[in-house]
C-alpha positions in Angstrom: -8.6 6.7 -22.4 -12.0 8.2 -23.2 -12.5 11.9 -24.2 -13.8 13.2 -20.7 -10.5 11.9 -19.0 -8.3 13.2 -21.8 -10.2 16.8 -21.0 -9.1 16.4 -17.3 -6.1 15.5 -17.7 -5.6 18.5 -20.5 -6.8 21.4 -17.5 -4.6 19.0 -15.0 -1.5 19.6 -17.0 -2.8 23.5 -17.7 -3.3 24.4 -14.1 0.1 22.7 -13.3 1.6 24.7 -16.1 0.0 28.1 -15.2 1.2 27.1 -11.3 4.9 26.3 -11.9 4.8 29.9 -13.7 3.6 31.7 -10.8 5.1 29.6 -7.9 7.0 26.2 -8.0 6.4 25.9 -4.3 2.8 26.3 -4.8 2.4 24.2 -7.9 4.4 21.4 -5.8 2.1 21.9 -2.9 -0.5 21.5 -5.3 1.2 18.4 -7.3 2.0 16.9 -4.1 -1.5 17.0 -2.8 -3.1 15.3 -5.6 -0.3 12.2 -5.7 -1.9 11.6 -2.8 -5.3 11.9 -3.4 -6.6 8.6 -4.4 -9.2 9.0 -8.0 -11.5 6.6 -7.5 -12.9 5.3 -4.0 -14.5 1.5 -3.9 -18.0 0.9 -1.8 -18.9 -1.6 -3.6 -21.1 -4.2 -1.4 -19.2 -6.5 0.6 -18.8 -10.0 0.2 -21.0 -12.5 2.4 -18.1 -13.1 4.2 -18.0 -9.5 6.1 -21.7 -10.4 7.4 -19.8 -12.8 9.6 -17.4 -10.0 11.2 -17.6 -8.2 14.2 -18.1 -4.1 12.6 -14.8 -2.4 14.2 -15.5 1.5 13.6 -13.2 4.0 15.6 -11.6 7.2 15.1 -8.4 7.9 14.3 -6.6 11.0 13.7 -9.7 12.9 13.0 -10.4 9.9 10.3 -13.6 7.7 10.6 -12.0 4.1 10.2 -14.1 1.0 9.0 -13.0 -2.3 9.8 -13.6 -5.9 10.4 -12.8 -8.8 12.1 -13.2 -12.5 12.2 -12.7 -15.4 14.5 -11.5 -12.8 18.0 -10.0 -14.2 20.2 -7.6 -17.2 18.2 -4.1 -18.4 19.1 -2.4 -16.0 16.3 -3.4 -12.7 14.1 -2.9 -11.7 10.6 -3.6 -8.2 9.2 -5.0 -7.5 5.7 -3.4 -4.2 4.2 -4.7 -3.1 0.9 -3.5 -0.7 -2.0 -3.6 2.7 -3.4 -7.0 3.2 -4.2 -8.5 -0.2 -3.1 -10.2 -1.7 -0.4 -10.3 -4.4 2.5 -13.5 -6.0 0.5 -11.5 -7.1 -2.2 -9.6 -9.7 -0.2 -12.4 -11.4 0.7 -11.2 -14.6 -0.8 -8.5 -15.1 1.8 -10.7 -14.6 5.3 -12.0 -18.0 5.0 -8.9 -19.8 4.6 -7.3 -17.7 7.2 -9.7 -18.7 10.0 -9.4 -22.6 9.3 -5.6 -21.6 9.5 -6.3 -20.6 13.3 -5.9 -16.8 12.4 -8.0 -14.1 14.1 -8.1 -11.9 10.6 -8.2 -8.3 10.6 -9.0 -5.8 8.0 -9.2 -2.3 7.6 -9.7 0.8 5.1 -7.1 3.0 4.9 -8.0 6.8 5.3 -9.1 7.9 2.3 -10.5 4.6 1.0 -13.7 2.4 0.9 -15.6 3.0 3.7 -13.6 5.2 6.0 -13.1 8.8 6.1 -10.8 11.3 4.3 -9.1 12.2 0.8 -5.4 11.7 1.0 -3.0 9.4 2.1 0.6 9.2 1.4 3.6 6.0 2.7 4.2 7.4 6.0 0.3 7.9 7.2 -0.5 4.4 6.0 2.9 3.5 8.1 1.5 5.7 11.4 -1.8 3.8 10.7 -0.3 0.7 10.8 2.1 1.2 13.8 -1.6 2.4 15.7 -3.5 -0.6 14.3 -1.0 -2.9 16.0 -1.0 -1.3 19.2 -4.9 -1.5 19.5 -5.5 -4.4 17.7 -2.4 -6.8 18.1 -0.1 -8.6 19.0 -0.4 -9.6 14.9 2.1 -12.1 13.8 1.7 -12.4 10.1 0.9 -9.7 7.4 -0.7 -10.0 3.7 0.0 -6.6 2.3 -0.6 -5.4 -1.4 0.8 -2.3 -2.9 1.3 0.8 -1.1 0.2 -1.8 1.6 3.2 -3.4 1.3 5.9 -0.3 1.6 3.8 0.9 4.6 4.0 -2.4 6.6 7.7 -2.8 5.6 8.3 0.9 7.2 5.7 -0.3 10.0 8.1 -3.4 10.7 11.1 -1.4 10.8 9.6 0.1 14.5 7.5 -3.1 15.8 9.3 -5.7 17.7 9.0 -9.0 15.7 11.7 -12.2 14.7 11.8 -14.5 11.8 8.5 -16.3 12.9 6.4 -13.2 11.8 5.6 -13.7 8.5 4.7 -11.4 6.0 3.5 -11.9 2.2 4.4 -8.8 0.1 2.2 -8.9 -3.5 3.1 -6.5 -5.6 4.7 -4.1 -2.9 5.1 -0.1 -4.3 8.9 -0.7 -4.0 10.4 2.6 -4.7 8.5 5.7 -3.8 11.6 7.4 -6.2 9.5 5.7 -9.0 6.2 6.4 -8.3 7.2 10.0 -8.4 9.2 9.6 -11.9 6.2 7.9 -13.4 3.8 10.8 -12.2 5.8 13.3 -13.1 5.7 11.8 -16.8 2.1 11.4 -16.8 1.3 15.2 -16.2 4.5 16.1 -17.9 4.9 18.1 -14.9 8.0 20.7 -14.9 11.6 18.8 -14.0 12.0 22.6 -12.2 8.9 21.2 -9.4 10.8 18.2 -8.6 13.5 20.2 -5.8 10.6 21.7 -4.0 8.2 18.5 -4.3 11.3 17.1 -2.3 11.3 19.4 0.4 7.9 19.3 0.7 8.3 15.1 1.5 11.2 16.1 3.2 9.1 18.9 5.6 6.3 16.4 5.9 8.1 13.1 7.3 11.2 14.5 8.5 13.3 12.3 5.3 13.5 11.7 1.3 11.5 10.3 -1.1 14.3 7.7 -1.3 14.0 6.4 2.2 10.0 5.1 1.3 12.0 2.4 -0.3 10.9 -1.3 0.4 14.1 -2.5 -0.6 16.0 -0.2 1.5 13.3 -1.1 4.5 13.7 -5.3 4.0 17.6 -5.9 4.7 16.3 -4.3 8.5 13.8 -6.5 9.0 13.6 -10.0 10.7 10.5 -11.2 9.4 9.9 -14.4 7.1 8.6 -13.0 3.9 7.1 -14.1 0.9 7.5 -11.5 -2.2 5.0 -12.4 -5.1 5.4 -10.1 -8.1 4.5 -10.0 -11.7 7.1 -9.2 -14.4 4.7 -7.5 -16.2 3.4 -4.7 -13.2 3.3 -1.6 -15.5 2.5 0.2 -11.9 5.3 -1.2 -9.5 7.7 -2.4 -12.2 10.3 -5.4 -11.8 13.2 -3.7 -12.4 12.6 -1.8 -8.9 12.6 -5.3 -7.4 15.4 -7.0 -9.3 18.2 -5.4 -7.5 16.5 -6.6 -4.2 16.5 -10.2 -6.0 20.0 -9.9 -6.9 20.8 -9.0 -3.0 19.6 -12.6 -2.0 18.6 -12.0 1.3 17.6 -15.2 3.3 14.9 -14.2 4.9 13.0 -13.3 1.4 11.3 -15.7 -1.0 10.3 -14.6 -4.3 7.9 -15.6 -6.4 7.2 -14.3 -9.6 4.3 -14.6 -12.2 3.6 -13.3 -15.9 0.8 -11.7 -17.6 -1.2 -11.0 -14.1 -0.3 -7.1 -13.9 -0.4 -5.2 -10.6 -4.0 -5.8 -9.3 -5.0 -9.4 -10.9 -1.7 -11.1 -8.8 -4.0 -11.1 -5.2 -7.0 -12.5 -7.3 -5.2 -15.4 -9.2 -5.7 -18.9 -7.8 -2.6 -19.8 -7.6 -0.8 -16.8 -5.9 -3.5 -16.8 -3.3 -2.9 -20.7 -2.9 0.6 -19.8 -2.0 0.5 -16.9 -0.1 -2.1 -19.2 2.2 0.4 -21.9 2.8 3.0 -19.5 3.5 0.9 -17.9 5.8 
């Protein structure tokens, strides 16, 4: 960590610390607020590939959306869903494939990413994006979704009618919200006192827990064939959040699991992508 982010994240963990003092509900607000504020938003230039798409820009709930698609109007759709603080452009290496695989492909950037509008987003906007997505954009029958992708489309699922021949690849899916939150709270050393009201604040917002953000609570509800590729080493959605789900063996789940990748490498590596395409 260089010397300028150590500074910020010394007056992060002061104003946090001056907050909780003066008002735990405010500080939460505040806390809240800035767990879902993605640091760092990617524009870099797209790939050749999005030269060939048709430019899909709409609004949607006061957002500016960017997206793309390829090959309209094909037998069958698959949706790309990108992570926390990423972007539809860097799944470029899949479009291709998808279109000799018959696919109409669609892509989008979330709120608050790339090239769309906004500063936050949180599990159950990306989910309410999702759900909308579908309904202007679908039927879609298959979904490659990475990160906090992958939590939002497995909430998504749980209100979309689909069977076991939707198929969904999950890589590297932010399995428990529970932990995000623990890890955060660690990282700013944030009070222990803030964590009751930063409940009820998730609680207020979506009507239920941090716990219920859960993929592995989501998964045994849906019907979908799905394909979870993981690395053992994600030090940002860690494997012991998904080895309970393993040690549930659910039929309609295949895992896969790789070492030394991390948590953003996985959707780049030759060989992942090689399988998630045949699954697809």
């Amino acid at each position: 960590m260089r010397k300028s982010q150590k500074l910020v994240l010394q007056l992060i963990r002061a104003k946090f610390t001056f907050l909780s003092i003066v008002s735990k509900k405010k500080a939460a607000k505040e806390a809240f607020k800035l767990f879902c504020t993605p640091q760092h938003r990617n524009t870099k230039e797209p790939p050749r590939i999005f030269s060939e798409a048709e430019n899909l820009r709409f609004e949607w709930d006061g957002y500016q959306i960017q997206g793309y698609r390829w090959n309209k109007g094909a037998g069958k759709r698959v949706m790309i869903l990108h992570g926390f603080e990423s972007s539809i452009v860097n799944f470029d290496r899949y479009v291709r494939p998808l279109m000799k695989k018959g696919y109409e492909v669609l892509g989008f950037d979330a709120p608050g990413h790339g090239r769309s509008t906004g500063k936050e987003i949180h599990a159950r906007m990306y989910k309410a994006f999702i759900l909308h997505l579908v309904q202007q954009y679908g039927p879609v029958q298959s979904f490659l979704a990475h990160s906090l992708g992958g939590l939002a489309v497995s909430l998504a699922l749980e209100d979309i009618p689909h069977d076991a021949n939707t198929r969904v690849a999950l890589v590297a899916p932010a399995t428990e919200t529970t932990t995000a939150i623990r890890s955060y709270f660690k990282f700013l050393q944030l009070d222990e006192g803030l964590r009751g009201e930063f409940e009820k604040l998730i609680q207020k917002i979506g009507g239920e827990p941090s716990s219920w953000y859960s993929v592995s609570r989501a998964v045994p509800n849906l019907k979908a064939t799905i394909l979870w590729c993981h690395d053992k080493g994600d030090d940002l959605t860690p494997f012991s959040d998904v080895a309970p789900v393993v040690a549930q063996n659910h039929p309609h789940i295949t895992f896969r699991f790789s070492e030394g990748l991390g948590h953003r490498r996985i959707y780049r590596d030759n060989n992942t992508s090689r399988a998630i395409l045949e699954f697809l």
